[in-house]
C-alpha positions in Angstrom: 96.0 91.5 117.4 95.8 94.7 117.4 94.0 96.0 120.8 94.0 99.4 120.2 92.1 99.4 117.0 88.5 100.6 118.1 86.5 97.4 116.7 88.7 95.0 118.8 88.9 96.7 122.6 90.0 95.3 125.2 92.6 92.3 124.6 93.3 90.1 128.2 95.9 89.2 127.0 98.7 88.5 124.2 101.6 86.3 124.0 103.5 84.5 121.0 105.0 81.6 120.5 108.9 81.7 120.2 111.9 79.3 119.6 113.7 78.5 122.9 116.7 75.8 122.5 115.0 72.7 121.1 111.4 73.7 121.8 109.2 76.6 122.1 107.7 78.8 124.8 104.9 81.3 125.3 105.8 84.4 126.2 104.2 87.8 125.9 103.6 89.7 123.2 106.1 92.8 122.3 105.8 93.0 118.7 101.8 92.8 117.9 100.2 92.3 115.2 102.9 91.2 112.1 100.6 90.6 109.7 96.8 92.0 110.5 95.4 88.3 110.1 94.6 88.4 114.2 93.1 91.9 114.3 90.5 91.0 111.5 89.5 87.9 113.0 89.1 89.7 117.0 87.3 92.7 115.3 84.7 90.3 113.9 83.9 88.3 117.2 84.0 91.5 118.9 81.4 92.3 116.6 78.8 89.7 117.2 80.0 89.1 121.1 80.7 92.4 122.4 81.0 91.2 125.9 83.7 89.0 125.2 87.6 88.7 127.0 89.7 88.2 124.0 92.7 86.7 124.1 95.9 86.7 121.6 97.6 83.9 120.9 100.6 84.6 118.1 102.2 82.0 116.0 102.5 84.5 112.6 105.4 86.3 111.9 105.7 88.9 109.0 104.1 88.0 105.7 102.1 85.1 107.2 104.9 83.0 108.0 104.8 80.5 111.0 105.7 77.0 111.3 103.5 73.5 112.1 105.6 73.5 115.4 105.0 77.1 115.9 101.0 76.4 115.8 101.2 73.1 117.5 102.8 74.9 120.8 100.5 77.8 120.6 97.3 75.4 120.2 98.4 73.5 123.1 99.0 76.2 125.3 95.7 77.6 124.9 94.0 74.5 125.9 95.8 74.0 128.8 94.4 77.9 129.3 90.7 76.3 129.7 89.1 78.9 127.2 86.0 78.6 126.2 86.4 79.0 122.7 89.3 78.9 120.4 89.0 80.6 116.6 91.9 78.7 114.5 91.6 80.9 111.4 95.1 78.8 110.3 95.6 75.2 109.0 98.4 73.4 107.6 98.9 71.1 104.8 101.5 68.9 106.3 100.5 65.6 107.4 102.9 65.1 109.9 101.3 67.4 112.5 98.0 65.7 111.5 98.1 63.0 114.5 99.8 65.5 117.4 96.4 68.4 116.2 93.7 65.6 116.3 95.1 64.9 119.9 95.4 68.5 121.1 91.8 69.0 119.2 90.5 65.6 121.1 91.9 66.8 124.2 89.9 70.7 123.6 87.1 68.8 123.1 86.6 66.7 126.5 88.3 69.8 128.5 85.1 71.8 127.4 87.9 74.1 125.0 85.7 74.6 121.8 87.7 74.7 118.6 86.4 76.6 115.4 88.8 76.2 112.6 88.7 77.7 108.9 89.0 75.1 106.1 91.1 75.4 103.5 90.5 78.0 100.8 91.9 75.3 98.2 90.6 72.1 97.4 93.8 70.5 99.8 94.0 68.5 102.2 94.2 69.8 105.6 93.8 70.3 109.7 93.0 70.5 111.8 89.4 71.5 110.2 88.7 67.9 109.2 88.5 66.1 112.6 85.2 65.7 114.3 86.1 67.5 117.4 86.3 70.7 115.9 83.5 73.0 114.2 84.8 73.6 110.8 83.4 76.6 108.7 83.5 77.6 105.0 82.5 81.0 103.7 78.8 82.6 102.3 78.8 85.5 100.3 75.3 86.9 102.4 75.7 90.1 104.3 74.5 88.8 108.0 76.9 88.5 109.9 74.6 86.1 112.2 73.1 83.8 108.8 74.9 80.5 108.9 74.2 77.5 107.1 74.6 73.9 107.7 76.2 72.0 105.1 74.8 68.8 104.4 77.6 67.0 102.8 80.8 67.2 105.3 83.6 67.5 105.5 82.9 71.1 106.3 80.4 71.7 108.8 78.8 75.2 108.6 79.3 78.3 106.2 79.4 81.7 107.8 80.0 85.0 106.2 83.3 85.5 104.3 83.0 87.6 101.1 83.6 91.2 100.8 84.1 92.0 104.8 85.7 95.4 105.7 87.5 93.8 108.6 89.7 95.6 111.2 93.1 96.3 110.2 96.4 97.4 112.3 96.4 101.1 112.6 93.2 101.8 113.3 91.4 101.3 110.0 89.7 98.8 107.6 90.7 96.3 105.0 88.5 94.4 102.7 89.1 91.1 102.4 87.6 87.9 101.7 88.4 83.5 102.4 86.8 81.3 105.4 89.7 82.7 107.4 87.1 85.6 108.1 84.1 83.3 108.1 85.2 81.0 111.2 85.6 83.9 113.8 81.8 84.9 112.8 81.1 81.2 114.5 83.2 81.7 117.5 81.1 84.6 118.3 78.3 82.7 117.7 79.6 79.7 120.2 80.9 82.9 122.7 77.0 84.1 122.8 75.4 80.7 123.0 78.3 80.1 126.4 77.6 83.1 127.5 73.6 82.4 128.2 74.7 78.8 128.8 78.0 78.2 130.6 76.9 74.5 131.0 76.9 73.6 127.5 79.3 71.1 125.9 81.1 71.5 122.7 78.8 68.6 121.0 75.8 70.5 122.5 77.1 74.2 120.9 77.5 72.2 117.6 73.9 70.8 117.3 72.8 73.8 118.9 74.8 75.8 115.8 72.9 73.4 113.5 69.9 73.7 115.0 69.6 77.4 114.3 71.2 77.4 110.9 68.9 79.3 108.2 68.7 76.0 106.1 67.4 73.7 108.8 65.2 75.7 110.9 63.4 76.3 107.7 64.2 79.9 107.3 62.1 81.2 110.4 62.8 83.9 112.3 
């Protein structure tokens, strides 16, 4: 991500993940932003949890390329970092990381790691926004950047705004642009807020709590 763009701030931290002989390490970050995907997510939970640390985690290249290997190693290695909340605007249609991302996502889970991960903007099947222990969000088209709605027949979870944003961009300006990859890092920011007022909270509890407040179960109330 971009950290000098003026609706991100402050980044912690950035690293990407990068071949090394057989496997792949984290190292940090000397390139940026490749292809603007990370600044437009960190400009939006900026936006709704201004307090945040941020923290980047590359495993894009150029033109959106990666690798299920690629995301697999930088998943992991932000678990094992303890944050409290991971936005996985990313998903892969290959079945063969399928079991290793439900056991990283089981093992975010029980570490207190909270996983919010875009589903797919095609009717495909893929993770790791499917599995249980992750919130999974689709988009809205309404302008609120705090509406969310539950959705009452899974597989995804919660819709968030994700139509017609003018996210951050690399360079300093805007981009409009428009898929659930935009929607899931409005629900991170959500999950960042709720921690924030309540460390103590579990990732179950920041889910019900999530659905709890949605506009179409709490009845519309303000």
């Amino acid at each position: 991500m971009d950290g000098s763009h003026p609706l991100v701030g402050t980044v912690e931290q950035s690293v990407a993940v990068v071949a090394a002989g057989d496997g792949f390490e984290v190292v940090a970050d000397e390139e940026g932003d490749l292809c603007g995907h990370g600044t437009a997510c960190a400009g939006i939970v900026r936006q709704l949890a201004p307090e945040c640390s941020l923290h980047s985690v590359r495993v894009l290249g150029a033109g959106y390329t990666g690798s299920g290997d690629v995301l697999l190693a930088g998943l992991r290695w932000a678990i094992e970092q303890g944050f409290d909340v991971v936005n996985m605007s990313i998903s892969t249609t290959k079945s063969k990381f399928a079991t290793v991302l439900h056991e990283l996502a089981d093992s975010a889970y029980f570490g207190r790691t909270i996983l919010c991960a875009s589903a797919h903007n095609l009717a495909v099947e893929s993770y790791p926004w499917r599995f249980s222990s992750v919130i999974s969000v689709g988009s809205h088209e309404e302008a609120d950047p705090r509406l969310l709605y539950a959705n009452p027949t899974p597989p995804v979870e919660f819709f968030a705004r994700g139509v017609d944003l003018d996210v951050a961009w690399p360079g300093g300006g805007t981009l409009r642009c428009t898929g659930n990859s935009f929607a899931t890092p409005h629900v991170a920011g959500l999950c960042a807020l709720a921690l924030a007022k309540h460390p103590h909270l579990t990732p179950f509890q920041v889910k019900h709590l999530l659905y709890l407040t949605a506009e179409n179960v709490r009845g519309g109330t303000r």
